[in-house]
Biotite code that builds the C-alpha atoms (Angstrom):
import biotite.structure as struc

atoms = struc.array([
    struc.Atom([59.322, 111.808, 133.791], chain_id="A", res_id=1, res_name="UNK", atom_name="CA", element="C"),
    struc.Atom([62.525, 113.129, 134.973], chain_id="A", res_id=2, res_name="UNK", atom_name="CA", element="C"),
    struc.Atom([65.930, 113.457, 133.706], chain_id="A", res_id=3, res_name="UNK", atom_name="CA", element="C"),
    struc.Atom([68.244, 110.274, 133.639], chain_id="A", res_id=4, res_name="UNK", atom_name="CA", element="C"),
    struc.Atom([71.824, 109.354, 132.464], chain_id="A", res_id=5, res_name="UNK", atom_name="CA", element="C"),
    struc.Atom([72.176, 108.668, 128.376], chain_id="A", res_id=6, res_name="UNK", atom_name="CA", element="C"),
    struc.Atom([74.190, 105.178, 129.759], chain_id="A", res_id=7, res_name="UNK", atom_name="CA", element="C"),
    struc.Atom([70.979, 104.363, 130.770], chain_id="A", res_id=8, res_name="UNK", atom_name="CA", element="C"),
    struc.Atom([68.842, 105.415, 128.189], chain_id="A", res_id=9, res_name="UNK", atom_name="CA", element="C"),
    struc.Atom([71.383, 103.108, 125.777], chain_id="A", res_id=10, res_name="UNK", atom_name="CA", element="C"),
    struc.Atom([71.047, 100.017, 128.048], chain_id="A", res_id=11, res_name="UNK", atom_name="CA", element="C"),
    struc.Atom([66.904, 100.498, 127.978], chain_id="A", res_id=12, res_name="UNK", atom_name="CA", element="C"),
    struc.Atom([67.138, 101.120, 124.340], chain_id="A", res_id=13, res_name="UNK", atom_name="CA", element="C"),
    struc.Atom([69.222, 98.116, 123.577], chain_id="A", res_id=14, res_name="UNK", atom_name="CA", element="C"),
    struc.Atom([67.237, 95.533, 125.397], chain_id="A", res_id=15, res_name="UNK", atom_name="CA", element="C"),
    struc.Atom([65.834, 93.093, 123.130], chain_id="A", res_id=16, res_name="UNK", atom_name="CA", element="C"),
    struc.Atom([62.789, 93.110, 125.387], chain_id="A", res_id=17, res_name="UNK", atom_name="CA", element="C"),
    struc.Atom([61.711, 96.774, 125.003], chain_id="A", res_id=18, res_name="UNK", atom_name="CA", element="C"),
    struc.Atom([60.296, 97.921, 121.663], chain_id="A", res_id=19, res_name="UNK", atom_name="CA", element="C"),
    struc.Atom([61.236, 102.255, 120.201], chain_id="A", res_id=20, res_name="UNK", atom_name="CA", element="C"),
    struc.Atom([59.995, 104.303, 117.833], chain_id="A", res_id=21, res_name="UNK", atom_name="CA", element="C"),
    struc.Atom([61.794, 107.429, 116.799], chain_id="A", res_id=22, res_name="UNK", atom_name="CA", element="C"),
    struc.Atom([59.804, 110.663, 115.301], chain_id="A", res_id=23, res_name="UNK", atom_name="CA", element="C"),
    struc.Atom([61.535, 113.687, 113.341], chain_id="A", res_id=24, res_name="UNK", atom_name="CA", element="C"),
    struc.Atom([59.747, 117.337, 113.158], chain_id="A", res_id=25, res_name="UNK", atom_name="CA", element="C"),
    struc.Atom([61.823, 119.775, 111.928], chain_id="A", res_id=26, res_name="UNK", atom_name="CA", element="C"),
    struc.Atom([64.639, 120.194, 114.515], chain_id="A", res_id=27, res_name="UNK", atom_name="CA", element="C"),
    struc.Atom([63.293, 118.098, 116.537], chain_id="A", res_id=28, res_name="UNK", atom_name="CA", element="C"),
    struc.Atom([63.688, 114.309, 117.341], chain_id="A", res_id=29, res_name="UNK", atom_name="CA", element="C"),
    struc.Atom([62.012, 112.105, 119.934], chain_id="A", res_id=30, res_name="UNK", atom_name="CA", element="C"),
    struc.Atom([62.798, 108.726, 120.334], chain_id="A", res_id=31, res_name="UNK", atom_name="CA", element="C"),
    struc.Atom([60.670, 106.701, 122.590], chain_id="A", res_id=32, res_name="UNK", atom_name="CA", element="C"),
    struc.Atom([61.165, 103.434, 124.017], chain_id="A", res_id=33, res_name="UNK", atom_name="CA", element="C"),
    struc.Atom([58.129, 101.369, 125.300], chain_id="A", res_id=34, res_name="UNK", atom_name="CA", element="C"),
    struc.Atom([58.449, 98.168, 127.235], chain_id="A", res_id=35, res_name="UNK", atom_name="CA", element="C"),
    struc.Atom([55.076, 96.128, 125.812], chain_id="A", res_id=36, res_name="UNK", atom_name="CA", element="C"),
    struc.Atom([53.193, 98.950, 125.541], chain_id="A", res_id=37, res_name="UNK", atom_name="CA", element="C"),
    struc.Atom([54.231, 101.049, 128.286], chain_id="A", res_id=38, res_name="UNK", atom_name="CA", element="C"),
    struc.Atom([56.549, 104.589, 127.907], chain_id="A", res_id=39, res_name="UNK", atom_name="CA", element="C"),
    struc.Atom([59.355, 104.004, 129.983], chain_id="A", res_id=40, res_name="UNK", atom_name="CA", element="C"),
    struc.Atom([61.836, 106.934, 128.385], chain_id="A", res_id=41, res_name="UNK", atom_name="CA", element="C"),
    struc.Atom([62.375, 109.193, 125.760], chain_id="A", res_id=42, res_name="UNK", atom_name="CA", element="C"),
    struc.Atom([64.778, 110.950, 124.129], chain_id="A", res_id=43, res_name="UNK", atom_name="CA", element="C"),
    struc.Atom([64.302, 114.830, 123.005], chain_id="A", res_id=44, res_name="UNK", atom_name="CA", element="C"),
    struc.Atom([66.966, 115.765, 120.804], chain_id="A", res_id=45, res_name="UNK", atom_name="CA", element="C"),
    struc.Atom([66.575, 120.093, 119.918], chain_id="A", res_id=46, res_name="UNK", atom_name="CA", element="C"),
    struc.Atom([69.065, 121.244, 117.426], chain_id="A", res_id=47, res_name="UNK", atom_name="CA", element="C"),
    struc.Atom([72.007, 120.610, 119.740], chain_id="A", res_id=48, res_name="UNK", atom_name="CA", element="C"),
    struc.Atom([70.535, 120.371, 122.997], chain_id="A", res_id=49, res_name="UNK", atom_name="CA", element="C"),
    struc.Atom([70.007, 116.376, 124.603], chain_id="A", res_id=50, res_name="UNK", atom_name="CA", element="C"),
    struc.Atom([67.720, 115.160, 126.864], chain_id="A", res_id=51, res_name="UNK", atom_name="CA", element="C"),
    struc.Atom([67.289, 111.422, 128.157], chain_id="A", res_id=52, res_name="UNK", atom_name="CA", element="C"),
    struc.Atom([63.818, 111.165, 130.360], chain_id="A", res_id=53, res_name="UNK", atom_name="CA", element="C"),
    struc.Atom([63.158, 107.830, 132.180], chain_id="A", res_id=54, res_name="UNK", atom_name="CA", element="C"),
    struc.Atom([59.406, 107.139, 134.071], chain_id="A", res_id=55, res_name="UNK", atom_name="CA", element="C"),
    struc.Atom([59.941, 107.035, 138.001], chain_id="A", res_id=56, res_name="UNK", atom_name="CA", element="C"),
    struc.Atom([60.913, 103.217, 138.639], chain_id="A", res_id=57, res_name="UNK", atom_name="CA", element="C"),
    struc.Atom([62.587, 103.083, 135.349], chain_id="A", res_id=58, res_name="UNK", atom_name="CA", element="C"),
    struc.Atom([65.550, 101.168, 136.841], chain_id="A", res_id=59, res_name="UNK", atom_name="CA", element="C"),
    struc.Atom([63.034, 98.129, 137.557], chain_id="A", res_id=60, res_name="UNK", atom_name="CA", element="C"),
    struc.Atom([63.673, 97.888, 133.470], chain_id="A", res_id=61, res_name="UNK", atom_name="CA", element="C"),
    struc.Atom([67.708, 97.883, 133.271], chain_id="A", res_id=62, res_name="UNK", atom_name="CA", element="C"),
    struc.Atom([69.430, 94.882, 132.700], chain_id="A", res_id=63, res_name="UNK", atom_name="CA", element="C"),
    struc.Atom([72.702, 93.846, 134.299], chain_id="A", res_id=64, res_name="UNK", atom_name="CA", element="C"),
])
């Protein structure tokens, strides 16, 4: 996975096609968004550090 844009991680997250689950531990929260059953991107949130991760042809799975 490599790092992407959090405008981009929104407009995978908000497609009605692609499904996410979020899990806390601790400090820590990952929220992952599959598309069927497929990990496209994550989130990694560590106390107050961000991270958006997208797979490599991620952008075959943003919409318009």
């Amino acid at each position: 996975m490599k790092l992407i844009m959090k405008t981009e991680f929104d407009n995978l997250r908000l497609n009605s096609k692609h499904s996410y689950e979020t899990d806390s531990n601790g400090e820590k929260q990952i929220v992952k968004i599959y598309a069927k059953e497929l990990l496209i991107a994550k989130k990694v949130k560590h106390k107050k550090s961000l991270r958006y991760f997208g797979i490599k042809n991620y952008k075959d799975y943003l919409t318009t």
